[in-house]
C-alpha positions in Angstrom: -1.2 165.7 114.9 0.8 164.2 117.2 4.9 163.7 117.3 6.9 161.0 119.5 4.1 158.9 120.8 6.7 156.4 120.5 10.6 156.5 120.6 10.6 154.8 117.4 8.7 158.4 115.7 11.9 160.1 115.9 15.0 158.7 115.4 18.2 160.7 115.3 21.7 159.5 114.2 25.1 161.7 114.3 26.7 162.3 111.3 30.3 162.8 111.5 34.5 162.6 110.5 35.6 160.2 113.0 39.3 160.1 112.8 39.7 156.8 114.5 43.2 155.0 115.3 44.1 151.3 116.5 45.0 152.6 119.4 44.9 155.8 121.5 43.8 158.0 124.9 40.5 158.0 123.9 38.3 155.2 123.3 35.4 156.0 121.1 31.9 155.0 121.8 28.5 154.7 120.1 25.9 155.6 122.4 22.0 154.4 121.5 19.8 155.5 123.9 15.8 155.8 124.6 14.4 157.9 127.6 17.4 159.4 128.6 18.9 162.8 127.7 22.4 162.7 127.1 23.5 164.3 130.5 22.1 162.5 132.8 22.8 159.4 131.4 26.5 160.0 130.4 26.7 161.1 134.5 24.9 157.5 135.6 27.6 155.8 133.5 30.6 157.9 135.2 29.3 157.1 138.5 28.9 153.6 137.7 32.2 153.3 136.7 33.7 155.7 139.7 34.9 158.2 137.0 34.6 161.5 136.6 32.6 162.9 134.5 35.4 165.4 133.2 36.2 162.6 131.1 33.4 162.0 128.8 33.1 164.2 125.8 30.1 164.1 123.5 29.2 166.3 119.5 25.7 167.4 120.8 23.3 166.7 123.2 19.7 164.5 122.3 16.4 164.4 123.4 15.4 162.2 125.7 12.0 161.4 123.9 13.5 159.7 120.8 15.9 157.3 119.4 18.6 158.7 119.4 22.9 157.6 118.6 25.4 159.6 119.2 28.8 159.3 119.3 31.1 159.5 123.2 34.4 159.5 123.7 36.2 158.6 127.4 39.6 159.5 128.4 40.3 156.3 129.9 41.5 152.9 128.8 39.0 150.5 130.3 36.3 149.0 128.1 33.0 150.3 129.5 30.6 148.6 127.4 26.9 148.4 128.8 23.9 147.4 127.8 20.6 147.9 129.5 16.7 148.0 128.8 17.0 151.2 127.2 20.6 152.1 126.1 23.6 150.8 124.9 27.2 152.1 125.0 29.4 149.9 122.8 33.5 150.5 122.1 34.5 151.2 118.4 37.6 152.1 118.2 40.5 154.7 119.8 40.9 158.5 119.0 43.7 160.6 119.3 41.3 164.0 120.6 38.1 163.7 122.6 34.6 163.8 120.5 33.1 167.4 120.2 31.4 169.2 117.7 33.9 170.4 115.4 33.4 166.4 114.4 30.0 166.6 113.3 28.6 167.1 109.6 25.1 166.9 111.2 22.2 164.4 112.1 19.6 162.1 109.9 16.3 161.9 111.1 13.8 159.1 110.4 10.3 160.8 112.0 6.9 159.6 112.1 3.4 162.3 112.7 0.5 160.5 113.5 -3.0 161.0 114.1 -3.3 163.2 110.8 -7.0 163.9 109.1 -6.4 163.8 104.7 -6.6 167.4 105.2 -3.5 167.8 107.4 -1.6 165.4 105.0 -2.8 167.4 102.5 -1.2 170.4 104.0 1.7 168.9 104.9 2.9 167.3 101.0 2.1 170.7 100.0 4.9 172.3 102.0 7.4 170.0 101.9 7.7 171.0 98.0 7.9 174.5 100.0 10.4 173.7 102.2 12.7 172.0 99.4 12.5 175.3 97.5 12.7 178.0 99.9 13.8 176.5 103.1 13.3 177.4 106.7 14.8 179.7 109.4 17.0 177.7 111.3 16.2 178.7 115.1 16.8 177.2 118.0 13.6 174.9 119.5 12.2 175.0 123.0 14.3 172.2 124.0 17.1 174.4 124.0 15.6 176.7 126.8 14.5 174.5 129.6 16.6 176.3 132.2 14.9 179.9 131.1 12.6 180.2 134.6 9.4 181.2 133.3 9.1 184.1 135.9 12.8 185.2 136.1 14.5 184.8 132.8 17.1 183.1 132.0 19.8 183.2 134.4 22.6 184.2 132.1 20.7 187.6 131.4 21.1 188.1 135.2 24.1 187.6 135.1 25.0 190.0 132.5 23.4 192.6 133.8 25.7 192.2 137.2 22.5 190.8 139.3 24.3 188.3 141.1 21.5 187.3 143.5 18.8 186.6 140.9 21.1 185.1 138.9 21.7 182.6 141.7 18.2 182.5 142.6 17.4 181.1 139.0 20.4 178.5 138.8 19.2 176.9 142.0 15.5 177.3 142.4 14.2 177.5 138.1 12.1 174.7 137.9 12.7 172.5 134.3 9.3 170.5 133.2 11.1 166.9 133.4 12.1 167.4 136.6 10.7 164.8 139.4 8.0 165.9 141.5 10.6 165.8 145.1 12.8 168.2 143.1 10.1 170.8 142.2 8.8 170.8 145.6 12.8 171.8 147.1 13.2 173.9 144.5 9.7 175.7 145.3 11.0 175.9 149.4 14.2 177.3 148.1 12.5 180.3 146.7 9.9 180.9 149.3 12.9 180.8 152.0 15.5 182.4 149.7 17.5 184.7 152.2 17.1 182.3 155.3 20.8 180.0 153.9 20.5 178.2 156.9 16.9 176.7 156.0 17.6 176.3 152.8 20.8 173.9 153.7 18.2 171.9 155.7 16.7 170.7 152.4 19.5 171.0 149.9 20.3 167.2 148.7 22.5 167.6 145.8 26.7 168.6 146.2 26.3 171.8 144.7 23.0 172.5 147.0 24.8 171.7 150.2 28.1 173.2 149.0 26.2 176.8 147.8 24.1 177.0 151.3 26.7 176.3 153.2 28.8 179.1 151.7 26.4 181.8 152.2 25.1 180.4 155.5 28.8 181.7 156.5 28.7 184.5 154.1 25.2 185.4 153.3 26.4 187.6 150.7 29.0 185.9 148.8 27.1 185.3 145.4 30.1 185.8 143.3 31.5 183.3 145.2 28.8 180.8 145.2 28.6 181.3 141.2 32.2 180.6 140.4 31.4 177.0 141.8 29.2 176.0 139.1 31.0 173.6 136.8 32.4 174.8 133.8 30.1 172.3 131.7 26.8 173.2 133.2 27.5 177.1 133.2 28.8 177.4 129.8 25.0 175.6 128.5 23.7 178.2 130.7 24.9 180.8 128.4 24.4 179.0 125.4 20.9 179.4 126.3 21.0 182.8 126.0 23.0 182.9 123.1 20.1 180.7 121.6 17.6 183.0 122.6 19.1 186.1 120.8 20.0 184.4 118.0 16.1 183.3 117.4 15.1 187.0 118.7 17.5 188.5 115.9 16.5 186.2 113.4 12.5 187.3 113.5 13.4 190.5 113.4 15.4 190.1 109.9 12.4 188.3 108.4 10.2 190.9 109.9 12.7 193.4 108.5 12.1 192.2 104.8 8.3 192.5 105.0 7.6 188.9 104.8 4.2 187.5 105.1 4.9 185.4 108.3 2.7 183.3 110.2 3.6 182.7 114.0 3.9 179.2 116.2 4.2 179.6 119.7 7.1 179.2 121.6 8.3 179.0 125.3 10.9 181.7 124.8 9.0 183.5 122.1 7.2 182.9 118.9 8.6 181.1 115.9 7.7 182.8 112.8 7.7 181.3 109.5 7.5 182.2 105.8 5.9 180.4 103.0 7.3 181.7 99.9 10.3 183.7 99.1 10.9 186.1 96.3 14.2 185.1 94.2 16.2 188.1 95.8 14.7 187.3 99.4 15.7 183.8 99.3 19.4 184.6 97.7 19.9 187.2 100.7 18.6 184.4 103.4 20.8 181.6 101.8 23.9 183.8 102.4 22.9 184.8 105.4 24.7 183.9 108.8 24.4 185.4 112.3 26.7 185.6 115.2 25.8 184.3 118.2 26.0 186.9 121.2 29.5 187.8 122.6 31.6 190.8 123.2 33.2 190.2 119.7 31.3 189.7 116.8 31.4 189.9 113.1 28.1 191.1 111.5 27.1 190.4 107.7 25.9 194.4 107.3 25.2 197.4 109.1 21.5 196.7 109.6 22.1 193.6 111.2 24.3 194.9 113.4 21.7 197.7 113.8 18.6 195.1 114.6 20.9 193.2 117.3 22.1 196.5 119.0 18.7 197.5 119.4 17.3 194.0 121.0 20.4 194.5 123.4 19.2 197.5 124.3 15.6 196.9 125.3 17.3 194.0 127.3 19.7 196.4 129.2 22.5 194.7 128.3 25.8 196.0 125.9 27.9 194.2 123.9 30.9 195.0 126.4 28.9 193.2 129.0 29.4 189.4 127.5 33.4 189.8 129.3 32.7 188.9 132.2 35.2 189.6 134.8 33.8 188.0 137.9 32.5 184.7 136.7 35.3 183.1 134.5 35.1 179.1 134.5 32.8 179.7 131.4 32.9 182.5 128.3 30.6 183.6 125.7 32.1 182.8 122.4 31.0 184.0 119.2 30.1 181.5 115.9 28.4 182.1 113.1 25.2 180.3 112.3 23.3 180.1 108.9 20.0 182.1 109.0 18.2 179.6 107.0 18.4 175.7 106.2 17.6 173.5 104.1 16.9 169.5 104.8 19.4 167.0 102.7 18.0 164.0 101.3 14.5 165.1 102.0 11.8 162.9 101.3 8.1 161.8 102.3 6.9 158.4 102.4 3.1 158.2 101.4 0.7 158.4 104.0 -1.1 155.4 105.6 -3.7 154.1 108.3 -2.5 154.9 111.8 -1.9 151.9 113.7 -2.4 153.5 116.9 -5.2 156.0 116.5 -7.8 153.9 114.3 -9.4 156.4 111.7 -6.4 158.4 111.4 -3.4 158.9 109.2 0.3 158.8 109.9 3.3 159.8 107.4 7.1 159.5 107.6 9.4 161.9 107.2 13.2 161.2 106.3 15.8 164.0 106.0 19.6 165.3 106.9 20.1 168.5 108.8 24.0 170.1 109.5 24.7 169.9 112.9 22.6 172.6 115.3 19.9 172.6 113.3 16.3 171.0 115.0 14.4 168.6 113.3 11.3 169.1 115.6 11.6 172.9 114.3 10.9 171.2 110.1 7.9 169.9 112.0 6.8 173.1 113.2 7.2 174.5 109.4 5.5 171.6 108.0 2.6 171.8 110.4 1.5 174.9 111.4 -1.2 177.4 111.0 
């Protein structure tokens, strides 16, 4: 099997209540893009335009490696529409508020899996009808944890637990897999010479770099410090990591709780694991299920959920008290609820046909609505594993 040999294999459009105006402080924006994640490019376009990037306000970020459009709004009353090789940002119309995710009803995915044997699209009709029926948990994919550093955790955690320095340590020196090969290699002398500021400063090249080592090159202990200048933006997705993470560790342990027959699919942040079949009472007690996502305040559905999540806390060394933080404050862990278990709108599967890119293969699309949060790539993993 293989998934987004192409950007054209996965295509990804925001659904959403646009209240638009004739006029207003925000002019709204539709955003197609290929090759870019939403960051990165949203931060080339504010540059371009000598903005800041304050400004910009976007529903949900999208992957890079897909077609993806999305909606933007900018608080400013130019007209920046630009097209290039491999995006476009084109003005529709004004808002009265900025775009965020209280706006989106969720995303429609048009996805194409190639290089597929009859057997494996075999498999893979079968469990659609599965999937109609019965669902699928709704975790978080790996996407969501490319700033967990493989060897230190994820940096939030650190933080949590009051270790400023490794918590710092991660934020400038965890190494994400897109990254270019010059920022690896700094971020690989960063942690060899962590401790030595004024070495460190010799190769820092970004603001926040230079701006951090040349804090504690002063004050070689001032982490707090040096963590209460990362931008609200960038830390609160930090922690929404984390959040991420419990939510998916929480969410195997109810469906290992019931006594499901599960089979696993790896993950980079743990393993997924996935039922086939529910019984009538299992699936009623999963479709009414929602979880909270970590904070200091939360509202549980029972006892023994609250039960499963205090324990996963405490093998982590963390308590719930701990999510107020009092020394880091530009960003806050906030509690939502999410639904255990989702099920695809509009689901259906075209028949499969020759691959026109692996010659003696099949290939088979997929069309489907998911509410907002929910991972297409993780149907996939439900559709095609073990």
């Amino acid at each position: 099997m293989k998934l987004k040999v192409t950007p054209e294999d996965f295509v990804v459009r925001e659904l959403a209540r646009l209240p638009l105006r004739e006029k207003g402080p925000y002019r709204l924006y539709l955003l197609e893009k290929k090759g870019w994640n939403t960051i990165d490019l949203l931060l080339q376009l504010a540059r371009a335009h000598g903005l800041p990037y304050r400004l910009f306000a976007y529903g949900g970020l999208k992957d890079r490696h897909a077609h993806t459009f999305q909606y933007v709004t900018v608080k400013h009353p130019a007209n920046l529409t630009t097209a290039d090789k491999n995006f476009s940002f084109q003005s529709i119309g004004y808002m009265d508020r900025p775009m965020g995710p209280d706006l989106l009803e969720g995303n429609e995915f048009a996805i194409t899996i190639r290089a597929l044997s009859a057997e494996e699209v075999s498999r893979i009709t079968r469990r659609v009808d599965e999937v109609r029926g019965f669902g699928y948990p709704n975790y978080y994919d790996d996407q969501r944890f490319g700033s967990m550093d493989r060897q230190m955790g994820f940096m939030a955690e650190r933080l949590l637990k009051k270790h400023y320095n490794g918590s710092l340590q991660i934020y400038l020196t965890g190494i994400y897999p897109e990254e270019k090969k010059e920022a690896k290699e700094r971020k690989r002398f960063f942690r060899e010479h962590w401790g030595d500021w004024a070495t460190c400063l010799s190769r820092a090249k970004t603001t926040m770099e230079s701006r951090i080592f040349s804090l504690l090159a002063e004050k070689p202990k001032a982490y707090i410090e040096a963590l209460q200048m990362i931008p609200r933006e960038e830390l609160s997705l930090l922690f929404s990591a984390y959040q991420s993470f419990l939510f998916n560790e929480l969410l195997r342990r109810i469906l290992q709780d019931l006594g499901l027959d599960l089979a696993a699919v790896p993950g980079v942040a743990g393993p997924y694991l996935f039922y086939r079949r529910l019984e009538r009472k299992e699936l009623a007690c999963l479709k009414s299920l929602a979880l909270p996502l970590a904070a200091s305040r939360m509202e549980f559905p029972d006892a023994r959920t609250e039960q499963l999540f205090a324990a996963i806390l405490e093998e982590r060394g963390i308590k719930r008290s701990s999510f107020n933080l009092r020394k880091v404050r530009q960003a806050f862990f906030k509690s939502t609820p999410r639904n255990a278990i989702v099920f695809p709108g509009d689901f259906r599967l075209e028949p499969a046909e020759p691959d026109d890119l692996y010659p003696g293969r099949q290939k088979i699309r997929l069309f489907f609505k998911l509410p907002r949060g929910s991972y297409g790539t993780m149907l996939i993993k439900r559709l095609t594993m073990p």
